[in-house]
BAFI-3210 file (N, C-alpha, C; in Angstrom, 3 decimals, decimal comma, padded with zeros to 6 digits):
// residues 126
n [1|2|3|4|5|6|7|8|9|10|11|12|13|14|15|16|17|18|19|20|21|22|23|24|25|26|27|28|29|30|31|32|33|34|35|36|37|38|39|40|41|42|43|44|45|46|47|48|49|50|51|52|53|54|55|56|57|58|59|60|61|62|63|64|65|66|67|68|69|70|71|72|73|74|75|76|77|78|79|80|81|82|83|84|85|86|87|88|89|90|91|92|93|94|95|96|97|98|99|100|101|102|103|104|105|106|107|108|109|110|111|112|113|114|115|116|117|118|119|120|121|122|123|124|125|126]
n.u [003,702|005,076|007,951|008,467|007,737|009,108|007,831|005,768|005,679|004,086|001,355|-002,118|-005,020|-008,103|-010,817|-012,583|-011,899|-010,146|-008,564|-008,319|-011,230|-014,130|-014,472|-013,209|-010,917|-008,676|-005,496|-002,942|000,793|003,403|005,844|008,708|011,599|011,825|009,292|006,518|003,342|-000,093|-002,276|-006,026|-007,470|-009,992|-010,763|-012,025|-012,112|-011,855|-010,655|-009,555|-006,962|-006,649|-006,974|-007,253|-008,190|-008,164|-009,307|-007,796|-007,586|-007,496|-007,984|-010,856|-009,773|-009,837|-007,217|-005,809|-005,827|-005,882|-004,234|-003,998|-003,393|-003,443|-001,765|-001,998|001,253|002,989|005,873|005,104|003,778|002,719|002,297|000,690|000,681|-001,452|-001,756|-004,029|-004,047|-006,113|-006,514|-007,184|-006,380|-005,246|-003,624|-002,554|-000,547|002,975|005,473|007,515|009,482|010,284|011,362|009,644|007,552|004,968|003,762|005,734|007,446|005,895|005,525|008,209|008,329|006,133|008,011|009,753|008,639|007,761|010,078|011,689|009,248|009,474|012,125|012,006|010,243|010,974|013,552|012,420|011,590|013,837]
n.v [000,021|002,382|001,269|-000,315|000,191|001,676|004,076|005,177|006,278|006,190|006,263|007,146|006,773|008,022|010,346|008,843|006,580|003,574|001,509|-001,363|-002,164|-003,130|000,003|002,059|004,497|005,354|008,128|008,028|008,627|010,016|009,722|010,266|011,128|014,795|015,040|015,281|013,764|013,424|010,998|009,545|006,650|003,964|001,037|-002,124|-004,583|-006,658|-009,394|-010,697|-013,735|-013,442|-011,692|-007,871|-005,463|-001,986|000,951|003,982|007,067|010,698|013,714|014,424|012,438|008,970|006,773|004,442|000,896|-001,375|-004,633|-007,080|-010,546|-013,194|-016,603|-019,474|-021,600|-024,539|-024,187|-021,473|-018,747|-017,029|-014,100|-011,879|-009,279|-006,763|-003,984|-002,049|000,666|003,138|005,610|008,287|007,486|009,775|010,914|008,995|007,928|007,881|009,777|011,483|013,957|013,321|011,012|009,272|006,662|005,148|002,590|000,771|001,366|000,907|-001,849|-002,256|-001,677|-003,234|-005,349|-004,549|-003,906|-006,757|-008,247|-006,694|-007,565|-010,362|-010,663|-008,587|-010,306|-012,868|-012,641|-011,914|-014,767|-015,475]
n.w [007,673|006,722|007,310|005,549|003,139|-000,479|-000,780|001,310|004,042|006,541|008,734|009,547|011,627|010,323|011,757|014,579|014,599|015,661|014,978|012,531|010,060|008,323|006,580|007,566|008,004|006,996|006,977|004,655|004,728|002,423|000,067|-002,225|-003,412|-003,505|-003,597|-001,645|-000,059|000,847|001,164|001,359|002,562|002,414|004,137|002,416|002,735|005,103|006,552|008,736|009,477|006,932|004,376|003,726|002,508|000,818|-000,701|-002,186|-002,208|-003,496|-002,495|-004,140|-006,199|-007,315|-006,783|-006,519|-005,478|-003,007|-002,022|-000,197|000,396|002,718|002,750|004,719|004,509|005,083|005,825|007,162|005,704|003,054|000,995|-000,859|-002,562|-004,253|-006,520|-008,153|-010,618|-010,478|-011,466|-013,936|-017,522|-018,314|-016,304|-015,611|-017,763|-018,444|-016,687|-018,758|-018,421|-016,854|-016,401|-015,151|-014,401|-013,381|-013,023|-013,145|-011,439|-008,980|-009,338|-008,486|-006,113|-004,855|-004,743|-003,003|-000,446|000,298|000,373|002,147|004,553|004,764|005,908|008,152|009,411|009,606|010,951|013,578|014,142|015,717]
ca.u [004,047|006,239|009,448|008,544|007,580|009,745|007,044|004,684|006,414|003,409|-000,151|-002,373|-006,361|-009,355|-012,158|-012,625|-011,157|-008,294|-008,162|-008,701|-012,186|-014,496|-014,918|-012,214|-009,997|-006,944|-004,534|-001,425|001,487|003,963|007,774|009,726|012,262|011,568|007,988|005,770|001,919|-000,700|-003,759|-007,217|-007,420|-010,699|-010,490|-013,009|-012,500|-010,796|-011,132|-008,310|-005,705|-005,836|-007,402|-006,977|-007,978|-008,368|-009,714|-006,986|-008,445|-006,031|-009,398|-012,045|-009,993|-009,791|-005,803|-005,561|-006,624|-004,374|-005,018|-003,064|-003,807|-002,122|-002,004|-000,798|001,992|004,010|006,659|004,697|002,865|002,496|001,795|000,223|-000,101|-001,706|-001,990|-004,132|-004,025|-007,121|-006,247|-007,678|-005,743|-004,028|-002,750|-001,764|000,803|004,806|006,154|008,410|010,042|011,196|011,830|008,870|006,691|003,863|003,255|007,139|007,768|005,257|006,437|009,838|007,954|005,669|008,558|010,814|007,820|007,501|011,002|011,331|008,276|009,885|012,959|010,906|009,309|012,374|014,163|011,695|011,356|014,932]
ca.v [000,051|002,811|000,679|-001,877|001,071|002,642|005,739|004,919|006,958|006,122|006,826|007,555|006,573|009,219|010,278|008,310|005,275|003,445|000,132|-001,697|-002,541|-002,225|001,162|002,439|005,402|006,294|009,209|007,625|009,703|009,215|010,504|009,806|012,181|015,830|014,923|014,795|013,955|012,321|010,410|009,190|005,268|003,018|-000,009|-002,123|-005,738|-007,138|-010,653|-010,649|-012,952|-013,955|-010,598|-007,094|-004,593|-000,560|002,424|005,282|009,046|012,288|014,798|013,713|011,447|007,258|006,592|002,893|-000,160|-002,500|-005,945|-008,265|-011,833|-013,688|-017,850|-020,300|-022,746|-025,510|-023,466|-020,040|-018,297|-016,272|-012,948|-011,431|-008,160|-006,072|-003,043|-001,872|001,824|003,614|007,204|008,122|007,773|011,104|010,746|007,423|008,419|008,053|011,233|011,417|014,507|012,955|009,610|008,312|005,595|004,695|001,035|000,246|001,988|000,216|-003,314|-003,005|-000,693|-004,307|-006,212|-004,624|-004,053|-008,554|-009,107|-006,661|-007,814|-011,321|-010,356|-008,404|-011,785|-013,896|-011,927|-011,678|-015,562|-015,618]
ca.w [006,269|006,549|007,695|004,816|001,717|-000,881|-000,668|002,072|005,389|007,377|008,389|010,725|011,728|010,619|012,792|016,038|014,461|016,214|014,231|010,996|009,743|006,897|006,343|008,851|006,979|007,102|006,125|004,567|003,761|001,059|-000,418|-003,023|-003,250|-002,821|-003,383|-000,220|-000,289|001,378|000,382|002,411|002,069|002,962|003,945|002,124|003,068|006,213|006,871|009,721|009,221|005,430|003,435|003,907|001,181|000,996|-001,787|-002,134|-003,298|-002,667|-002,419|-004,777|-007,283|-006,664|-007,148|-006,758|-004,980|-002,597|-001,806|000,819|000,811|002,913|003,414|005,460|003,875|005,909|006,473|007,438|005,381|002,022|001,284|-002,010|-002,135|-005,114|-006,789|-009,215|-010,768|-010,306|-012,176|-015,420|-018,566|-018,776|-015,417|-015,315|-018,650|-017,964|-016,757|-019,392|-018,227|-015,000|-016,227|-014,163|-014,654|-011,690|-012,866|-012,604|-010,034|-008,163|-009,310|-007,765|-004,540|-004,271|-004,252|-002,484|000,498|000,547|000,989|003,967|005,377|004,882|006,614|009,375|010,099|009,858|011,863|014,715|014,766|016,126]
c.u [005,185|007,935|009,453|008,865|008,798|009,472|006,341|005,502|005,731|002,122|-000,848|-004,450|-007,227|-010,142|-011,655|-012,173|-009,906|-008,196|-008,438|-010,091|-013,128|-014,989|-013,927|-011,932|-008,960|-006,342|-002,926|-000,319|003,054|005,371|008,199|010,727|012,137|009,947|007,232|004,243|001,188|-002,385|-004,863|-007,008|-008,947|-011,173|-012,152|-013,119|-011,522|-011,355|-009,614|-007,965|-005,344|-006,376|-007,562|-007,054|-008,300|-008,057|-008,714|-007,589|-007,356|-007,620|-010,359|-011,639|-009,353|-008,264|-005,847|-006,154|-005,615|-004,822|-003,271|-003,957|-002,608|-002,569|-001,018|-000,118|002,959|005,037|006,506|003,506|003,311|002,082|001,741|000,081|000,001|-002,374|-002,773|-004,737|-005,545|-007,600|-006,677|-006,375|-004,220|-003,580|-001,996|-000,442|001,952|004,628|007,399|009,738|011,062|011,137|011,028|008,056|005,740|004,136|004,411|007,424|007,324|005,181|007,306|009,553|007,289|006,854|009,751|009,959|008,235|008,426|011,327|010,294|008,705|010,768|012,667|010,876|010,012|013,078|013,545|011,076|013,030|015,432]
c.v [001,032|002,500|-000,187|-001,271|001,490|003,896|005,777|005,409|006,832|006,529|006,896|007,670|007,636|009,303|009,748|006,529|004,586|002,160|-000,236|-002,185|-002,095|-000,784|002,211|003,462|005,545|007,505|008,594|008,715|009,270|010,470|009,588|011,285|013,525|015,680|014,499|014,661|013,029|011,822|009,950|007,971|004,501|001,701|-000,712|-003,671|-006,438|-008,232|-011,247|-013,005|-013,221|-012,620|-009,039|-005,923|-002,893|-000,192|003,474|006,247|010,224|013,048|014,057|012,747|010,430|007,612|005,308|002,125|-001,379|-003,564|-006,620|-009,158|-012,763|-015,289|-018,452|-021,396|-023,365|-024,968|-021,780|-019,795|-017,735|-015,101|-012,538|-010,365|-007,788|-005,023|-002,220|-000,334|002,129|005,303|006,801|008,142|008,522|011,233|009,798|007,709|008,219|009,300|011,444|012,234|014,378|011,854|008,463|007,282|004,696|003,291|000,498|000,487|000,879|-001,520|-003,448|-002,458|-002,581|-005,122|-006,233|-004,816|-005,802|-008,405|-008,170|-007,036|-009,275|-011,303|-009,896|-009,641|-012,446|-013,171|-011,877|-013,330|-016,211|-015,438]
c.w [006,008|006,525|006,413|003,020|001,219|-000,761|000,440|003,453|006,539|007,390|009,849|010,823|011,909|011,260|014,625|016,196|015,006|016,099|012,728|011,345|008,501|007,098|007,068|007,581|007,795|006,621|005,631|003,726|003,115|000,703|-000,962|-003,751|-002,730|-002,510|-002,044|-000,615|000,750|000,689|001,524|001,698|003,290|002,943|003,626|001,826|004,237|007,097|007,543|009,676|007,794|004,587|004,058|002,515|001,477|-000,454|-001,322|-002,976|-002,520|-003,489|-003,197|-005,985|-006,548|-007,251|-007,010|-005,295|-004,672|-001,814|-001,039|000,867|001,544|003,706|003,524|004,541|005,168|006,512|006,876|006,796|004,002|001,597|-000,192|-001,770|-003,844|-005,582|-008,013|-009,630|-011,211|-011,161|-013,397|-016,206|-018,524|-017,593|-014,823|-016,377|-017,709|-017,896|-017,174|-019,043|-017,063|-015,140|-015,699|-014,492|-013,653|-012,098|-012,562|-012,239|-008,986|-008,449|-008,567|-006,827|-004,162|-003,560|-003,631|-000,697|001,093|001,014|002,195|004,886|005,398|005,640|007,860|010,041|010,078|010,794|013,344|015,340|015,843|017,592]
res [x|x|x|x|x|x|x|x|x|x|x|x|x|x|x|x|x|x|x|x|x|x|x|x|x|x|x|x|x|x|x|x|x|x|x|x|x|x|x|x|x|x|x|x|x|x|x|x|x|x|x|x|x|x|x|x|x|x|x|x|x|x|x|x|x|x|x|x|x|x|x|x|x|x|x|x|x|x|x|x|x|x|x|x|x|x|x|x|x|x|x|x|x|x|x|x|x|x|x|x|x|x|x|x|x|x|x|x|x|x|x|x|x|x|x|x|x|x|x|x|x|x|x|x|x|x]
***
């Protein structure tokens, strides 16, 4: 995910884990500009090769919830992926002061992710 993210720089399997499955964790870590962070993510449905979902929390609060579906069409395949914000209220807010905005942010982060992961995969049938 890191090669594919606007924020997502990479990650790396908790415990004694060294694959996907339900319950597996991760540490994924994250940048967008000077900002650095990382979050714990568990995965909490993986139905290898069409569904793929995981719970994000940075210490004890939920941050959001990411869903890959992905089916076969005639010429390949399809890929859904979605995001849905998990923060309360008052931290979900625009950060007015810095221009920011999580939910549109993470619109044009989804869709910039697809089309390199489209490209990726076009590229590699070559």
């Amino acid at each position: 995910m890191g090669r594919l993210s606007l924020e997502n720089t990479g990650g790396e399997w908790l415990g004694s884990v060294r694959g996907p499955g339900i319950g597996a964790k991760f540490k994924g870590t994250n940048a967008r500009g000077a900002d650095r962070w990382a979050t714990t993510a568990r995965i909490t449905r993986f139905e290898p090769p069409a569904y793929f979902s995981f719970e994000v929390t940075y210490g004890p609060f939920r941050v959001a919830h990411w869903r890959y579906e992905i089916e076969s069409t005639p010429s390949g395949c399809r890929v859904v992926e979605t995001w849905k914000d998990r923060r309360n209220w008052l931290v979900r807010r625009p950060d007015k002061k810095k221009g920011f905005d999580r939910a549109d942010f993470t619109k044009v982060s989804i869709r910039t992710t697809l089309e390199r992961l489209k490209s990726m995969c076009e590229s590699s049938r070559t």
